[in-house]
N, C-alpha and C positions, 0 to 999 in steps of 0.2 A: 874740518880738522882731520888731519890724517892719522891713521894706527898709532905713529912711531909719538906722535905728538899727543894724542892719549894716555900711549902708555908710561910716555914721561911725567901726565899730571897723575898717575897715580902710584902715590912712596910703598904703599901694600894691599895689596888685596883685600885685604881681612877688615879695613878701615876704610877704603873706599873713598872717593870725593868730599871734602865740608861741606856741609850745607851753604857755608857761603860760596864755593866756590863752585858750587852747582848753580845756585841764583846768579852768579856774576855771566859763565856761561848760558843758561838759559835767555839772559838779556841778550848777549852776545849773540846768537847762532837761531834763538826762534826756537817754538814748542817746538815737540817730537811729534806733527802732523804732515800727512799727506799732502801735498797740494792739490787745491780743489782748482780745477780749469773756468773760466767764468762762465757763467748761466747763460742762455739768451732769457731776457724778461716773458713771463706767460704771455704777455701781451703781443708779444711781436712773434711767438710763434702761432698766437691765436689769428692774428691780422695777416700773416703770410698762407692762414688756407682760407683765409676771407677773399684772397687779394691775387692768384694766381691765373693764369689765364681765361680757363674757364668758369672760374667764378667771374671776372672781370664779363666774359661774355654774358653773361648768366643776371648781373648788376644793369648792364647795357637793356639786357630785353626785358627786364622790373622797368627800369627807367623809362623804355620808351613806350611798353604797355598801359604806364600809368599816365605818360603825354597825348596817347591813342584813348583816352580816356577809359581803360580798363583796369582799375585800381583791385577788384578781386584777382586779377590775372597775375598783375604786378606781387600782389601781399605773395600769391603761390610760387612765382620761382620767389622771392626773398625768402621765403621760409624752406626753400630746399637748399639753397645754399647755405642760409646757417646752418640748418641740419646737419649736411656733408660737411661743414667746415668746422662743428663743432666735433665731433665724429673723431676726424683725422688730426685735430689739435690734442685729442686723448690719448691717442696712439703714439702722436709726435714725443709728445712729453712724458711718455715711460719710459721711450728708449732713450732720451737725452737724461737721464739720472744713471746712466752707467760709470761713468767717471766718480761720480759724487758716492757710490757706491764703497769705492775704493777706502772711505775711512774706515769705514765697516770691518775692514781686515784686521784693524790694530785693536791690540786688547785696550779694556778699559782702566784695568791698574797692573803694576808688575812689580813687583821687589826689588829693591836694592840693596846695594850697602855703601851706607853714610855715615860718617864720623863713629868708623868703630860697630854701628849698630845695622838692622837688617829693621828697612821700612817698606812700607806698601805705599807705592807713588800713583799718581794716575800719571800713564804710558805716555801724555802729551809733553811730561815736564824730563822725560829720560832725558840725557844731553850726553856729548863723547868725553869716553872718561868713566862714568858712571861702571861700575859693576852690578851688573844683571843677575839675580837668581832665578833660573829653572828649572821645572821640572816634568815629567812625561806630562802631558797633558796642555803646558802654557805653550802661547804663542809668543814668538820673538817678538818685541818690541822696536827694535832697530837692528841697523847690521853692526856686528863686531867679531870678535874673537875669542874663542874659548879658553880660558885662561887653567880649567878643571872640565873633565868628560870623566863621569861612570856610566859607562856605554851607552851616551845619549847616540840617538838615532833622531834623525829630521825628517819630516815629510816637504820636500821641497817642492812638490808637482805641481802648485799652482805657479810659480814660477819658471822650471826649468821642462815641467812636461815629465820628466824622469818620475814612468810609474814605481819605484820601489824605494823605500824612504831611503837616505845616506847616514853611514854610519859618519860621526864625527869627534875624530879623537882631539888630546890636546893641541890648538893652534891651529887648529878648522874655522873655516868664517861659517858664521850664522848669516841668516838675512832675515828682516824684518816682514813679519805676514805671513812667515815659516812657522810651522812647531813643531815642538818634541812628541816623536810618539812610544820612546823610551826612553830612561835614564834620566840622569839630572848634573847640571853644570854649572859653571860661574862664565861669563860673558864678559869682554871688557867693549863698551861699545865706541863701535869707530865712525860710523857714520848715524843721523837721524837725518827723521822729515824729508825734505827735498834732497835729502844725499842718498839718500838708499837707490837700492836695485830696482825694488818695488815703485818708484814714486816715478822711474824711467818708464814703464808699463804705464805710469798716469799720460804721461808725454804720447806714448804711441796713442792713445786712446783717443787722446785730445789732437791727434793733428789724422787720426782716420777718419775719413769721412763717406759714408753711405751713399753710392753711386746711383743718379734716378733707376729706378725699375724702366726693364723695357715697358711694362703698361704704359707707367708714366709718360715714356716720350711720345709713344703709338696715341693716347689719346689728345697729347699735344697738338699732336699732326694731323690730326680728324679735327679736331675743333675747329683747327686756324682752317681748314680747310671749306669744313663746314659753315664759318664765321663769313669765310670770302664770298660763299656762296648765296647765301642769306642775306647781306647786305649788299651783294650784284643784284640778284633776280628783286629785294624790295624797291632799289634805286632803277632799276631799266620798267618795269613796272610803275611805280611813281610818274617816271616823267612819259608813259606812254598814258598812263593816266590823264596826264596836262593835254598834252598833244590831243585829244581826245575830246575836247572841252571840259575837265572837271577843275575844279575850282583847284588853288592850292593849297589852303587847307588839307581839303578831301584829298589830293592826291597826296601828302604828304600823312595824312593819317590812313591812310592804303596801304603806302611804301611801309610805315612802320608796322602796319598789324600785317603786314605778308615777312617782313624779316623775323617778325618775333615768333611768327608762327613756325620759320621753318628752324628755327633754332632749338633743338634737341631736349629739353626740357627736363624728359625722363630719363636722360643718358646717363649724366652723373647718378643721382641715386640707383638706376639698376647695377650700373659697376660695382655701387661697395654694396649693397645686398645682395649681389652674387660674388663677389670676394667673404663677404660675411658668412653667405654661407658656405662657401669651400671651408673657409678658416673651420667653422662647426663640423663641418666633416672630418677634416683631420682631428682637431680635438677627440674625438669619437675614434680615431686610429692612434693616440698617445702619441699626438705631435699638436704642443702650444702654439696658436699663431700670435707672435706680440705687436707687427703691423701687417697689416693688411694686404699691402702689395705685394707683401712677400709670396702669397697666397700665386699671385700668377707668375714671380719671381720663381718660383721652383719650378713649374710648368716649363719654362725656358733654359731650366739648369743644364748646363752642359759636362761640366765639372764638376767632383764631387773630393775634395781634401777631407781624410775621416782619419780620427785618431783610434788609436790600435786596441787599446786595454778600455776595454767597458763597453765599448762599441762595436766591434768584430770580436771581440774574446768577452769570455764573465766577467771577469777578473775577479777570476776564485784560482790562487794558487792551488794547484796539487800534486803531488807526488803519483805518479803515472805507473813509474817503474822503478827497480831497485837490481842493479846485477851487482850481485856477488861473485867470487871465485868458486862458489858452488852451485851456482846458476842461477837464473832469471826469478824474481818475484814479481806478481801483478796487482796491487792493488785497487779496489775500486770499492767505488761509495759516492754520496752525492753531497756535494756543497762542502762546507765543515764538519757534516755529519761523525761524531768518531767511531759510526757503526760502520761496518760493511767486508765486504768477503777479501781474501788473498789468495790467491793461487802459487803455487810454486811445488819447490821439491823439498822435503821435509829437512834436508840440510840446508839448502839457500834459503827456507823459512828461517831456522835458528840462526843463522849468521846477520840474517837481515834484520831478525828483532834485536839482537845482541848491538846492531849498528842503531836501528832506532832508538832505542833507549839513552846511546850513547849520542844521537846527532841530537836529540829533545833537551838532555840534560847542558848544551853547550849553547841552547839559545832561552829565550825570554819569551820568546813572541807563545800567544796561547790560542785556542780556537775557546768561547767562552759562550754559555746559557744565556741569551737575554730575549725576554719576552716570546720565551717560547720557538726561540732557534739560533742555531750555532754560528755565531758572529764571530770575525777575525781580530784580536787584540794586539798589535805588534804589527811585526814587519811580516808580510802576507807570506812569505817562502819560508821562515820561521813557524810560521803558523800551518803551511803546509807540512811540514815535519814531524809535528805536535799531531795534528790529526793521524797522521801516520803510522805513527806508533801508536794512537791508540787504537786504530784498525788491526793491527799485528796484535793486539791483545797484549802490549806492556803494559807496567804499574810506572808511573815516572817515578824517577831516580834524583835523590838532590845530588848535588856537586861540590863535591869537600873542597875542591880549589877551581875555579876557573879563569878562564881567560877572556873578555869578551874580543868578538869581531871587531876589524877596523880597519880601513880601505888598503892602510900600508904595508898591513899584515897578510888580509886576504884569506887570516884562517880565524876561527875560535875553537879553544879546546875546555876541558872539565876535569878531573879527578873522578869516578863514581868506583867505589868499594874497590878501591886501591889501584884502578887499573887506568891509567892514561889514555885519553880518545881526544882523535883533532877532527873538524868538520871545517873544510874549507873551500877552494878553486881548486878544481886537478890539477892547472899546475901547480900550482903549491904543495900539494900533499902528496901524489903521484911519482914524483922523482924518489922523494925515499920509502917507495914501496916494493921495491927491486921486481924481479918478476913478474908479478902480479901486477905491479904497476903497467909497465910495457903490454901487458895483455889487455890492461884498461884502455887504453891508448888508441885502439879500435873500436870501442865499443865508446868512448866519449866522443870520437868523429861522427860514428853514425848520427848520436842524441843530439848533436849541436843540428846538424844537418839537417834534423827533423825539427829545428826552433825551439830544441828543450834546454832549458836552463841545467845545468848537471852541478852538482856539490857532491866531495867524496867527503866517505868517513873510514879513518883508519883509528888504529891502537899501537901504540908502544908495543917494540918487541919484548924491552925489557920489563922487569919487573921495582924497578926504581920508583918509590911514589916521591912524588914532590910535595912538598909542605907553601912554595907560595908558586902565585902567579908567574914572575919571570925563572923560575925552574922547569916550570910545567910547558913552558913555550923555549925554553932551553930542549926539549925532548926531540920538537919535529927535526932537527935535524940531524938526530940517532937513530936508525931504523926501524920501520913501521911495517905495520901488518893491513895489508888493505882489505877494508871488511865489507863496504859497497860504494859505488856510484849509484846518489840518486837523481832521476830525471825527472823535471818539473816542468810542468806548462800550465798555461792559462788557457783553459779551452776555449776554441772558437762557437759563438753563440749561432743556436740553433736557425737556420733560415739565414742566415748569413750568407752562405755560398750561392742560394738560387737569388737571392737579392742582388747579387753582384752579378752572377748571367741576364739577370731580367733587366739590370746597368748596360749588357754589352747590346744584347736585342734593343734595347732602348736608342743606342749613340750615344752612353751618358759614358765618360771616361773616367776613373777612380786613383785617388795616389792617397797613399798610407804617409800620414806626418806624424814621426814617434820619437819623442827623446829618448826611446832607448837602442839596445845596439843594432848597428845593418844587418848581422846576421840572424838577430834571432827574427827582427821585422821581417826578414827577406823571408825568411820558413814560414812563418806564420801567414804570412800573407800570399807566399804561394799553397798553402795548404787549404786557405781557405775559397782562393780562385780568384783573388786579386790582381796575383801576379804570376802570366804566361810566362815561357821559357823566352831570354829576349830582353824582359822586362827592365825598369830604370832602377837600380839599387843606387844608390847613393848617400853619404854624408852631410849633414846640413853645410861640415864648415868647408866642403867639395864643391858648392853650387857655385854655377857659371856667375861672377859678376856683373856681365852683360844679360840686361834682362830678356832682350830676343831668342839671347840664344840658350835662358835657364829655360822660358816656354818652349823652344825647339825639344830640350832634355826631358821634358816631364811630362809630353803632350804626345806620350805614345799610346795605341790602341792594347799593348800587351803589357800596361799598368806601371805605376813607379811607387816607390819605397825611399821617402825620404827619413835617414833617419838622426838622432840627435840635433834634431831640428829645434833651431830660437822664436820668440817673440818675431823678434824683427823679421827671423827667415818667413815663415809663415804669413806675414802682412804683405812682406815684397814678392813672393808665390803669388798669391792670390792677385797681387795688380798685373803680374806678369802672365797670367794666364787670361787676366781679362784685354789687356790689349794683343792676345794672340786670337782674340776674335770668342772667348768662352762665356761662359756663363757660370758663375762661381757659387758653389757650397761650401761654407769652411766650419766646421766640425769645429769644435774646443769645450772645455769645463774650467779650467784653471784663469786665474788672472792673466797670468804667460798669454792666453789666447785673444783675450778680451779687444785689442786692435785689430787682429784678422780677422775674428767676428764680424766686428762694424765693417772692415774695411771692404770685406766680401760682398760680391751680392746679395749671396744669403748665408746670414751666418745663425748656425746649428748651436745650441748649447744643450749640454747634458741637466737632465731635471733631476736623477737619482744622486749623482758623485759632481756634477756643478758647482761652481761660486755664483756666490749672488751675483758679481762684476761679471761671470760670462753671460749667466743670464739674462741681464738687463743687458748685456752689449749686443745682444740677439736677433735675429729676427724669430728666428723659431726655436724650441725646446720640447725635446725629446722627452715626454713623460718616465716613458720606458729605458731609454740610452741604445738604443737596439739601431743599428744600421737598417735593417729593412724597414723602418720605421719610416727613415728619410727618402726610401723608395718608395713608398706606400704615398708619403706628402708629394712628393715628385707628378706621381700618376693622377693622384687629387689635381695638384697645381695644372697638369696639362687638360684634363679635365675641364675646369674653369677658364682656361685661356679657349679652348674651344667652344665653352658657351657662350663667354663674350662674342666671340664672332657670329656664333647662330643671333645673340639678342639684337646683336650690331645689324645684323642682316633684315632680321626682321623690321627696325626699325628705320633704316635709309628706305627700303621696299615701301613704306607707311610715305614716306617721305615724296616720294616718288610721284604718288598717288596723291596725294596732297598738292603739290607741286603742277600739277598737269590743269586742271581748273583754271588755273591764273594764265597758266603758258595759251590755254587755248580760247581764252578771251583778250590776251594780251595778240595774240596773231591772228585772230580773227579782226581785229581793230575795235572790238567793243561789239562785235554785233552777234558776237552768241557770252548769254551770259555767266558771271563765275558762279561754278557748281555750286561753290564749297563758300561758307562766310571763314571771318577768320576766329570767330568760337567753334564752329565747327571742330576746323582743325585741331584746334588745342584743346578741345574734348577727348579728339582721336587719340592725341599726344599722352597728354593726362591722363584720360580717363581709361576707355575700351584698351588701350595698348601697353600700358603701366604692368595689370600682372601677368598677362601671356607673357613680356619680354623677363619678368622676375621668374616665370618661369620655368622659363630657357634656360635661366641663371642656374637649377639646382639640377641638370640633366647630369646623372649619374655618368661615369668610364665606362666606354665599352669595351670591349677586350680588345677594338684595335689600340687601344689609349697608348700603349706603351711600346707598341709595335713598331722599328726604326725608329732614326732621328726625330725629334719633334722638327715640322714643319718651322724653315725658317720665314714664313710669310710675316708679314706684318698682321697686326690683326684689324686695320684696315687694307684688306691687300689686293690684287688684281682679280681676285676670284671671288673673295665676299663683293666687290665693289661691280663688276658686270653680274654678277646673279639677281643685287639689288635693283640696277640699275639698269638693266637688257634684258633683262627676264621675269622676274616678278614684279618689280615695280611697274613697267610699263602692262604687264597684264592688267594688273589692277587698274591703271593708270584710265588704259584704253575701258574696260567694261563700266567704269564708274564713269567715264564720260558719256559712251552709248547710252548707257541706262538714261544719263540723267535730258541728251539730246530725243530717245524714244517717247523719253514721258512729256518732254515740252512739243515736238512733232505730234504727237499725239490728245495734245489737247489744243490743238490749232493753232500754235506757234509756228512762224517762218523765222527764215532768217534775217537779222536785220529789225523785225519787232520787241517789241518791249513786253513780254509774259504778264499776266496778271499775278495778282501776290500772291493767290491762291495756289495757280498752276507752277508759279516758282519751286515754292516751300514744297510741295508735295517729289517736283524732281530733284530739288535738293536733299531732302532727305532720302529720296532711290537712291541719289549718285553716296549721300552718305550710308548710307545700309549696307550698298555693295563694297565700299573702301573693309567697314569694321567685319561683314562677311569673309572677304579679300583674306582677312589677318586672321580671321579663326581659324581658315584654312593654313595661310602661312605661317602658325605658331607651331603645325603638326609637321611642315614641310619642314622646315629651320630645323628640327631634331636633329635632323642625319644632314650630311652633303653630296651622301652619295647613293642612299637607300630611300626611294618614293614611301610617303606619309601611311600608307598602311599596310607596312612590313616594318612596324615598328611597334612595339609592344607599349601600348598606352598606361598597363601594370609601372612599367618602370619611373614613370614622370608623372604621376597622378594627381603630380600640382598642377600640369598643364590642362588637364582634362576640369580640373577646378574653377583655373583659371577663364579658361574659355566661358564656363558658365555663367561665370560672373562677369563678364563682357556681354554676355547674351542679356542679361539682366538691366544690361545700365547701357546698351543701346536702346532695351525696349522704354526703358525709362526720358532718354532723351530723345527718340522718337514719338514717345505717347505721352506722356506727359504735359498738357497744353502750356504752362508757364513754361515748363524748360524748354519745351521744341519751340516755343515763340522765341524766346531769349535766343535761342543758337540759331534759328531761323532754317531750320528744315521742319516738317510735320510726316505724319504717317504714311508711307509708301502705298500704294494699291497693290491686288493680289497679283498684278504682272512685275510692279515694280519687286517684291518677294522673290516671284520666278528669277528678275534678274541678277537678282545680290545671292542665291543659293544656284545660280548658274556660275555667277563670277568665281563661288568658292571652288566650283569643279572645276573650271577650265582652268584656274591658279594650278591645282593640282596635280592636274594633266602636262601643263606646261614644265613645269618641276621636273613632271618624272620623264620628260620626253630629256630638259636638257642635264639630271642627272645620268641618263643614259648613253648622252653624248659626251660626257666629261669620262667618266669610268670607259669608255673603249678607248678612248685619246691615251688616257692613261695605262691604258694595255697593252696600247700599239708602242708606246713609249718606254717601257720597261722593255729590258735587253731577254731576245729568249737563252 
């Protein structure tokens, strides 16, 4: 139902719709609800992390451990992938109730007026037509139009972004999810439910969708990779097996305990309890993490979209400065405080109090006691004003007539002890200030320039009082006595500006998205170091329609400033800067936000000034609202992408080593035999290697963390994969074979014979001593990738030092332990086989720091002098 067609079903205001002819509507048109987007069932988001690839691999080697008849091995990965699957089904399912959130906006009952009388309805049954009553404090129930305004004012920011509420006089639209934070009106409502503004924000929600995390793809691409490798080396294996004379059976239970052995076991779970614990870190710096991946999603951030008021500024209005035609006043104080000092000249002091008294008595807004500190009541520059005066040491003054503010006016004025005062927009009030005005006229370019809001306050020349409101607004345009300019800002929050240098030393690139005006965003944001000289100012409704070339406009090194920026603009930003190759942050609080949130790679919500909808549309939330905050997660996040790679490393190296056994009985043709069984290995896997690589997982920022670009490597990438796989793997690889070929040589084995069981087990457990040795040492290498194992403070990672002992522990357990070393099939090494697994750990070391040393020159020769 449209406006014109509402307001023809209503014959008067004062009588409102019939009740029947509200229930005939209600049939017609449907409750006054939000539309809810549909669910996906628990079930199917539980089954979709049962059911993904690496679970799929992870199901494959249960299944075929338990056909290799190892049904303890089997229960253990099935119990790690429910673990992880039940885990990420938790996370899934908080951020999928963001939409659902959205009812939450609408009140639960609202008044009307029906046949003559004033009812309390519950908010579902409002319909178009209905007449609304509000008052400061309710929220709009649906969108209509103001049919009566005594100077309601709206907070519309969840909606439009526009941090300062809107004044709205009569025949203003309201929108529903809005409220009043002054005055009270009648409403005739024109649209509900699915007709609202509001219920378009449900749409955008519902068709954004969460782009995978690079994690995600990177560990896509290891797995499958890992998967091909695993199930080559079981099957060429297997049938060398056959060829060999072993039965097929046996060869085919070979093939399967070598694939399932080299299939990664602990990889999944180390990822989320090192995402787990970054996420605990950040908590610890007042940044919520709501999923997981976002955790290495920030690490990768290349982008960072932040909104302007509460996140680079307090957003604490206040009066900065005050010039007179008698000169400059300064006041200061902290917060709302109405304590604090003024400076000036003893005449620009009385002219400036004479104007405070006069701008306080012409507004509402109040600064107010609650719980023990000065909270803002009203519209926050009003409230600036109010402080203000009381810092000047006024007594407030009531207002025998006034006039309130209203956009079309652009001024308010008051009556106090007979003397006429307007407080408005310079230009407004400026022109008829004759001289003085014109003198102002300089001194308001500076203030704008500096990103301060300015409001003048003049006085009737005359001495005419006025007895009603349109008399008293009859005055401004008979000559006026200008008595100050005041300049207002929202200060920029502390740490703010070195968090934005630590953005540039990073490679991280920043744009300011603000519903309010381009000039005062352009000041503000180059004040705070956002924006270089150079920089991208622009209007939302200026952006380039071609999305290539909106990312060419905002993807500068010297910052951009988008400002009265939409819903929609913000969503389509954000995809447009991810197909120009970025990495997205998108900041927001309000529902307005709540699609660019999701839409983002990472999307930021405010915890202090937030909606629940940006919240839940989130990845992360800002305990504090503080921009450096999402710096601090950033560093965290890169961080944790760098320990995945140290655990990654450590454990392909494991692998490596593992691997070599088979390779070198499988190319011998059978006649030197395999070191390793395959409990061995998955002891290795499981057991000894499990907490060194969790680790790895909680290895604190170093101070290069945030130094240049983060590294676009993969985190499987050319450099983790030959250190694993050229360097430490094969060290290990090669010492765990000598060992295990010196001990069988050594107790009268040739080649080509068949060892006794005794002499087996004893060099199978050397060749396994020296592998889990190998890793104690490798847990201390993996720290750094560029600084050899002891020029690294053991202080800083004290889990590792932990960790290792408890490896030392449950090797000697499954080396001395007679049920267990028979089950795994190695036994107690001799005092040489010792020597050679505490030789392995040194030469691993050695080898590190020889090819650490060769990476760090390449890399020196490489950088431009």
């Amino acid at each position: 139902m449209t406006a014109g067609q509402a307001e023809s079903d209503v014959t008067d205001e004062q009588r409102g719709l019939t009740s029947a002819d509200a229930a005939a509507l209600l049939t017609r048109v449907g409750p006054n609800e939000l539309p809810r987007p549909p669910r996906r069932p628990w079930w199917r988001l539980l089954v979709a992390q049962l059911t993904h690839f690496f679970a799929v691999l992870l199901w494959g080697a249960a299944a075929l451990a338990l056909l290799a008849g190892m049904p303890t091995l089997a229960l253990a990965i099935a119990v790690i992938v429910l673990l992880n699957g039940v885990f990420a089904y938790a996370q899934e399912h908080r951020a999928d109730r963001a939409a659902q959130k959205l009812g939450s906006l609408m009140p639960a009952d609202t008044r009307v007026v029906r046949d003559g009388r004033t009812l309390e309805v519950p908010a579902s049954q409002v319909v178009p037509g209905d007449v609304v009553l509000l008052e400061a404090g309710d929220r709009v129930p649906a969108d209509g139009t103001l049919l009566r305004s005594e100077e309601v004012a709206a907070d519309e920011s969840m909606l439009t972004g526009e941090s300062v509420p809107v004044r709205k006089p009569p025949g203003a639209v309201v929108r529903a999810a809005t409220f009043l934070v002054q005055g009270s009106g009648r409403v005739l409502v024109t649209a509900t439910g699915a007709q609202t503004e509001v219920a378009s924000v449900a749409g955008l929600i519902a068709g954004a969708h969460r782009p995978p995390s690079p994690l995600d793809r990177e560990l896509d691409r290891l797995v499958r990779i890992i998967a091909v490798v695993a199930l080559t080396v079981g099957v060429v294996l297997g049938v060398i097996s056959l060829v060999l004379g072993g039965t097929t059976t046996g060869a085919l239970l070979f093939a399967v305990g070598v694939s399932v052995a080299l299939v990664p076991e602990g990889l999944l779970p180390t990822v989320t309890l090192s995402l787990a614990r970054g996420a605990q870190r950040m908590a610890e710096s007042k940044a919520l993490v709501r999923h997981l991946e976002a955790v290495e999603t920030l690490g990768s951030t290349t982008f960072i979209c932040t909104d302007k008021t509460g996140t680079l500024t307090r957003n604490e209005m206040t009066v900065v400065e005050m010039w007179t035609p008698d000169g400059r006043v300064v006041p200061q104080g902290v917060g709302y405080e109405p304590t604090g000092t003024v400076s000036g000249e003893p005449a620009a002091l009385r002219v400036a109090a004479e104007a405070a008294v006069a701008a306080r008595a012409c507004v509402t807004g109040r600064a107010v006691l609650q719980d023990g500190s000065w909270q803002p009541s009203g519209d926050p520059m009003e409230v600036a004003i109010d402080v203000v005066a009381a810092r000047l040491g006024t007594d407030p003054a009531e207002a025998d007539v006034r006039v309130p503010f209203v956009t079309e006016r652009r001024f308010s004025a008051a009556v106090v002890t007979g003397r006429s005062y307007f407080l408005g927009a310079p230009e407004r009030i400026l022109p008829g200030c004759g001289e003085a005005g014109g003198s102002a006229a300089e001194v308001l370019d500076t203030f704008a320039d500096q990103g301060r809001r300015v409001v003048a306050v003049a006085r009737s020349a005359g001495h005419r009082r006025p007895t009603t409101s349109d008399e008293l607004a009859g005055l401004l345009d008979e000559p006026l006595e200008l008595l100050a300019l005041l300049a207002i800002e929202d200060p920029p929050r502390d740490g703010v500006r070195e968090a934005l240098e630590q953005c540039r030393t990073a490679g991280i690139r920043v744009a300011m998205m603000t519903g309010d005006n381009g000039r005062t965003a352009a000041a503000i944001a180059t004040e705070v170091g956002l924006l270089l000289p150079g920089g991208v100012v622009v209007e939302g409704e200026r952006l380039p329609t071609d999305d290539t070339a909106l990312a060419d406009l905002l993807d500068d090194p010297r910052g951009a400033v988008v400002a009265r920026v939409t819903p929609a603009d913000k969503l389509r930003i954000a995809n447009a800067l991810r197909l120009h190759g970025h990495v997205v942050a998108m900041t927001g609080d309000g529902v307005n936000d709540a699609a660019a949130l999701r839409g983002a790679d990472v999307g930021v919500a405010m915890g202090l000034t937030g909606s629940d909808v940006a919240r839940d549309a989130a990845d992360l939330v800002l305990l504090d609202d503080h921009f450096a905050t999402i710096v601090k997660a950033i560093e965290l996040g890169r961080a944790t992408y760098a320990n995945i790679r140290r655990f990654l490393t450590f454990h392909l190296t494991d692998n490596v080593a593992e691997l070599a056994p088979f390779a070198v009985w499988a190319l011998s043709g059978g006649s030197i035999p395999a070191a390793l069984s395959v409990l061995q290995i998955l002891a290795l896997d499981i057991g000894t290697d499990m907490l060194p690589a969790l680790a790895l997982g909680a290895e604190p920022p170093s101070r290069r963390t945030m130094e240049g670009p983060r590294t676009q490597e993969r985190v499987a990438s050319g450099s983790v994969l030959r250190r694993a796989f050229l360097v430490l793997g094969p060290i290990e690889a090669v010492t765990a074979v000598a060992a295990f070929l010196w001990v069988l040589t050594d107790g009268g084995w040739g080649l080509g014979d068949t060892p006794s069981a005794t002499l087996l087990a004893r060099a199978s457990g050397t060749a396994f001593a020296v592998i889990a040795l190998g890793q104690v040492a490798n847990a201390f290498a993996c720290r750094s990738e560029t600084r050899p194992a002891w020029r690294l403070d053991p202080r800083r990672n004290p889990l590792v030092v932990a960790a290792v002992a408890v490896e030392l522990v449950l090797l000697a357990g499954f080396l001395g332990l007679p049920w267990l070393s028979e089950t795994l099939g190695g036994s107690w090494p001799s005092g040489e086989g010792w020597l050679w697994a505490l030789g392995a750990g040194f030469v691993l070391l050695l080898g590190d720091r020889v090819h650490k040393a060769w990476r760090n020159a390449r890399r020196r020769a490489a950088q431009p002098s």
